[in-house]
C-alpha positions in Angstrom: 38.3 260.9 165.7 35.8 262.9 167.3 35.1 259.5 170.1 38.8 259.4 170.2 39.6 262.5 172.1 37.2 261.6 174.5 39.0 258.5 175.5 41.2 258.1 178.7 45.2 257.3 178.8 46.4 254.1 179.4 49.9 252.4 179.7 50.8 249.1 177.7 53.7 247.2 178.0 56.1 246.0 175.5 56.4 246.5 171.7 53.0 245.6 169.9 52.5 242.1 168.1 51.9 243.9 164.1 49.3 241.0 162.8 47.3 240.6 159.6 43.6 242.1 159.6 41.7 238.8 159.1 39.3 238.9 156.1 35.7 239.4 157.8 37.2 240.8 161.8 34.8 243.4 163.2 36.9 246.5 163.4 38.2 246.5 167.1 36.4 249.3 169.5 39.3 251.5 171.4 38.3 252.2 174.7 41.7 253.6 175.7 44.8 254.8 174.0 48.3 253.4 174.9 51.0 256.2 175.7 52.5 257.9 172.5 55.8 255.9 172.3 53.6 252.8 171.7 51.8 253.8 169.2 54.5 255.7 167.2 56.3 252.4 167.6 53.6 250.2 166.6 53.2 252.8 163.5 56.6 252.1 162.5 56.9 248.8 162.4 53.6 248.7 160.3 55.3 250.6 157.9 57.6 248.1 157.3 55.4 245.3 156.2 53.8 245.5 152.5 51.2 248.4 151.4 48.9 246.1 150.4 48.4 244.4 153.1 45.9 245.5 155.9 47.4 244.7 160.0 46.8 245.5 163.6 48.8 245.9 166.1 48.2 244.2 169.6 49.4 244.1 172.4 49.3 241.8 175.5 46.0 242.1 177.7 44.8 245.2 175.6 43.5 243.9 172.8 44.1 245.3 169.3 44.0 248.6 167.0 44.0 249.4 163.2 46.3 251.4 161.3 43.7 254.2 161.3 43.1 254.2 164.8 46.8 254.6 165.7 46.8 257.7 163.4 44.0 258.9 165.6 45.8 258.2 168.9 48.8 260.0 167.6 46.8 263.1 166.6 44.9 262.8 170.1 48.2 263.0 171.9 49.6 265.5 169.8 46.3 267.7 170.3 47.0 267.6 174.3 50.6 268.2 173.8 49.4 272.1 172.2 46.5 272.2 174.2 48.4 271.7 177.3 50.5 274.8 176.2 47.8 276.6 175.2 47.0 276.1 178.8 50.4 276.9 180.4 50.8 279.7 178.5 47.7 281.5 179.8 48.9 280.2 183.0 52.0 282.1 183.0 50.3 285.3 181.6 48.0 285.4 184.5 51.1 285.6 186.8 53.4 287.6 185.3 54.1 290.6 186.3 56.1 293.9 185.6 56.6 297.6 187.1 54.8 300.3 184.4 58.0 302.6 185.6 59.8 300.6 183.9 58.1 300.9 180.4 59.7 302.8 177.1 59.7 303.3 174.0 59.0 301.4 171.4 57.7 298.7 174.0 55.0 300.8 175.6 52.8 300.5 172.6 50.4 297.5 174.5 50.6 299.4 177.6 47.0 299.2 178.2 46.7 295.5 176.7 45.0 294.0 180.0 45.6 290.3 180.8 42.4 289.4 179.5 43.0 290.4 176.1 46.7 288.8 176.0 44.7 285.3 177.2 42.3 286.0 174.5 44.6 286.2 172.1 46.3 282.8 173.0 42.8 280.8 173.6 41.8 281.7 170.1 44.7 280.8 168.3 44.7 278.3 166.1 47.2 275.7 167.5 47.3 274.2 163.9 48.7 275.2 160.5 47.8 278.9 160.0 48.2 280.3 156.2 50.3 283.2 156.1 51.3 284.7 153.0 53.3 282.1 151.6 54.4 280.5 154.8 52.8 277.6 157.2 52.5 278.4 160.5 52.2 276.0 163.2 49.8 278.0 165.7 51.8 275.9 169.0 55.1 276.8 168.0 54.7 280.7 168.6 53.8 280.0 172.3 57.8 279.3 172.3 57.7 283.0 173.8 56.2 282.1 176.9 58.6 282.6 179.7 62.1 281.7 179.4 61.9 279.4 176.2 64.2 278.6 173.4 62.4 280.6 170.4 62.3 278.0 167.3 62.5 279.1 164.0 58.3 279.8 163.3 58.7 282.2 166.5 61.8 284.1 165.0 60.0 284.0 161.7 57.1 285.2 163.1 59.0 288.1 164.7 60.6 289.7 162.1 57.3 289.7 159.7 55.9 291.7 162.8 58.8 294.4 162.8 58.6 294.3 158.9 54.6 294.8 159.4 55.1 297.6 161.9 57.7 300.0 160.6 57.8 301.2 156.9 60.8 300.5 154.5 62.3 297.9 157.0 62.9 294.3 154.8 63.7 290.8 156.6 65.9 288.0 155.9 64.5 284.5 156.1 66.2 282.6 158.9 66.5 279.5 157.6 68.9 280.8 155.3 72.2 280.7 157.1 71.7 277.0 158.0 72.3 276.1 154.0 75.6 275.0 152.5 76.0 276.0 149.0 76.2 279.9 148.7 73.8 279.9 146.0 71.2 278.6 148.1 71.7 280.7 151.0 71.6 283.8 149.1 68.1 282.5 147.2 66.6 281.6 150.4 67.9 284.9 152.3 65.9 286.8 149.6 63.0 284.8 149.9 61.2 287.2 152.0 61.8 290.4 149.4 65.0 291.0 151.3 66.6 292.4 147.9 63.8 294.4 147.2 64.9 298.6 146.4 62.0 300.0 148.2 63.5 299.0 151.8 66.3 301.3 153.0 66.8 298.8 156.4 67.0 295.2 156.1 67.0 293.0 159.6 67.7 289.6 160.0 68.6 286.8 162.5 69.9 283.6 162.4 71.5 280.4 164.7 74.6 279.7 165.4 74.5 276.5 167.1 71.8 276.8 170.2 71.8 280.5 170.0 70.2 283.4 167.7 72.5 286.5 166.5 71.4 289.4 164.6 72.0 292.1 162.3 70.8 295.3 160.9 71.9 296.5 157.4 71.3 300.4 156.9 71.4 300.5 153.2 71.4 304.8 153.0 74.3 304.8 155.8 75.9 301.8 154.4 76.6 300.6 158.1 75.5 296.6 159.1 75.2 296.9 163.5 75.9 293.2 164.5 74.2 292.2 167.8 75.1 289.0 169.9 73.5 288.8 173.2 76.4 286.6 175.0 78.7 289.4 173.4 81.2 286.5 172.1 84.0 287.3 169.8 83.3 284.3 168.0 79.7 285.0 167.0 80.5 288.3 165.9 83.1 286.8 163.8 80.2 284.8 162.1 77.7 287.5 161.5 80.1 289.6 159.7 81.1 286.7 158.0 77.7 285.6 157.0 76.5 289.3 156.0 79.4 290.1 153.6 79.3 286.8 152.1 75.4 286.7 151.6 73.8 289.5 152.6 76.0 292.0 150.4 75.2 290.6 147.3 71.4 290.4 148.5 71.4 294.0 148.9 73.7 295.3 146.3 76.4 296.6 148.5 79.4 294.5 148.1 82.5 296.1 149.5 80.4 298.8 150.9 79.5 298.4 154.8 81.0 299.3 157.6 80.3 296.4 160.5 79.6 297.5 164.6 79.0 295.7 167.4 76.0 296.5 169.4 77.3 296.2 173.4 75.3 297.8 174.8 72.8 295.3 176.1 73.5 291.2 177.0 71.6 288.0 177.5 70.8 287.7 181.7 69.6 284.9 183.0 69.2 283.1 180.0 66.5 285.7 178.5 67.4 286.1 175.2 66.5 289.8 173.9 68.0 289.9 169.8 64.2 290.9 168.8 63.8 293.6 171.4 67.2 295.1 170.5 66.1 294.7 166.8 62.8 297.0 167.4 64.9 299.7 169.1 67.3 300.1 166.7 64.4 300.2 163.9 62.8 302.9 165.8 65.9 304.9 166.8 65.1 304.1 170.7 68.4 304.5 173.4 69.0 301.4 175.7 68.6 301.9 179.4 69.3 299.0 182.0 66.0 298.6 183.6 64.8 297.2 180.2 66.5 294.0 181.4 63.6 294.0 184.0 61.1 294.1 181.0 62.1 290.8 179.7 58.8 288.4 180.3 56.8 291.7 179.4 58.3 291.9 176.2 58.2 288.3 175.8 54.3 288.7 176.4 54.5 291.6 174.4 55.8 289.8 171.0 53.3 286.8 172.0 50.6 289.4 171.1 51.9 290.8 168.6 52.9 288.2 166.4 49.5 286.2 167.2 47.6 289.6 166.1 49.9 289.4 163.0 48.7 285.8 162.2 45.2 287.3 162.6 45.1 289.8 160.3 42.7 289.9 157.8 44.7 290.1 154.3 44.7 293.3 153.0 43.3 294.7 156.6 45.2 297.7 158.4 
């Protein structure tokens, strides 16, 4: 594996001739590794022939691979797909920039985080599977908060055990638990994270809705659930409540008891998305102003940090 990533990209044409391993054949030497559509290809149709038997796959003027060797070319492309974000995201760190006048509360707390340290962060990071409590996280996916991307699930995940981490008697909801059709399951899996759990008076939680992330915040003590929807659509806000008072209710032991708002006060600009950011400031009681739109690749930065030092922490360290 180790010779593999070493070796240079090539591009082979048409679909790979899969061929029995001859009793006796040297094992072929791989000087260079097709592009990855090949070789998940060429995978594939190995897969379909028996278990037992041992093939190749070839292709025409480049000679021919084993089963294990493919494996290693996927992983070798797969490890320059993270690495090159790895490198892109310390890219775009280097040139971001923000105004310090801008900066408030709660989201001055890495004020004096220099650039160095973010990179550090992201260089070190395991790009892998990480072990976090009970969950696996894939080190590459968190580098979703890099400019202006779509935050997948791990990110969002990642998030909320952050906010949970930073600010006592605050519980999450696993986000995975809206996308489940029986009730049953969706209220199990909303729990998952100790949502139900009598020691937290707040419970946060955010969830898709098609391409797009909503949120909620579910005051136990005032018995009031603030709904937040970044695009502000009627529609959206029609499925939070929805999803809250079917699920979350029970989850928390107050069915029949909350009062829903809307949080208007801030919306999605340029495509920024900023459901974690209003999340924080309504956990720590913090008032919205209109230059915190400026903020937006600082905070992303911000939460990059953040969530990585989260996934860095020793267990059982402060």
């Amino acid at each position: 594996m180790a010779e593999t990533l070493m070796l240079p990209f090539v591009n082979v044409q048409g679909p790979a001739q899969i061929q029995l391993y001859s009793v006796g054949q040297s094992v072929p030497v791989v000087k260079v590794i097709p592009q990855l559509e090949q070789v998940t290809e060429a995978l594939c149709a190995m897969e379909l022939r028996p278990k037992n038997l041992k093939m190749v796959a070839q292709w025409p003027g480049y000679g021919c691979v084993t089963r294990d060797q493919l494996e290693d070319m996927r992983l070798v492309h797969e490890a320059y797909k993270t690495f090159t974000l790895g490198n892109k995201t310390v890219a775009w760190i280097e040139t971001d920039e923000w105004a310090a006048t801008y900066m408030c509360a709660p989201f001055d707390d890495t004020r004096v985080v220099t650039k160095s340290e973010y990179k550090g962060y992201v260089e070190t990071l395991n790009l892998g599977v990480n072990k976090f409590e009970n969950e696996e996280v894939e080190g590459y996916k968190l580098l979703d908060f890099r400019e202006n991307m779509w935050l997948h699930s791990t990110s969002i995940l990642m998030a909320l055990l952050t906010l949970r981490d930073e600010y006592p008697g605050v519980g999450i909801v696993d986000p995975n638990y809206h996308d489940f059709a029986a009730m049953t399951q969706k209220r199990s899996v909303a729990k998952g994270l100790g949502a139900a759990d009598h020691k937290y008076d707040r419970v946060i939680g955010i969830f898709n809705v098609g391409a797009h992330w909503v949120a909620f915040v579910i005051d136990k003590n005032a018995k009031v659930c603030h709904m937040f929807d970044s695009l502000q659509s009627e529609r959206n806000y029609a499925a939070i409540e929805r999803s809250v008072r079917k699920v979350m209710e029970t989850v928390v032991d107050l069915e029949g008891k909350l009062d829903y708002k809307k949080i208007d006060w801030c919306k999605q600009q340029d495509g920024s998305s900023c459901g974690i950011a209003v999340l924080d400031m309504i956990i720590a009681g913090a008032s919205w102003n209109d230059n915190i739109y400026r903020l937006q690749l600082y905070l992303r930065m911000r939460y990059l940090y953040k969530v990585i030092s989260l996934l860095m922490k020793p267990v059982g360290g402060e």
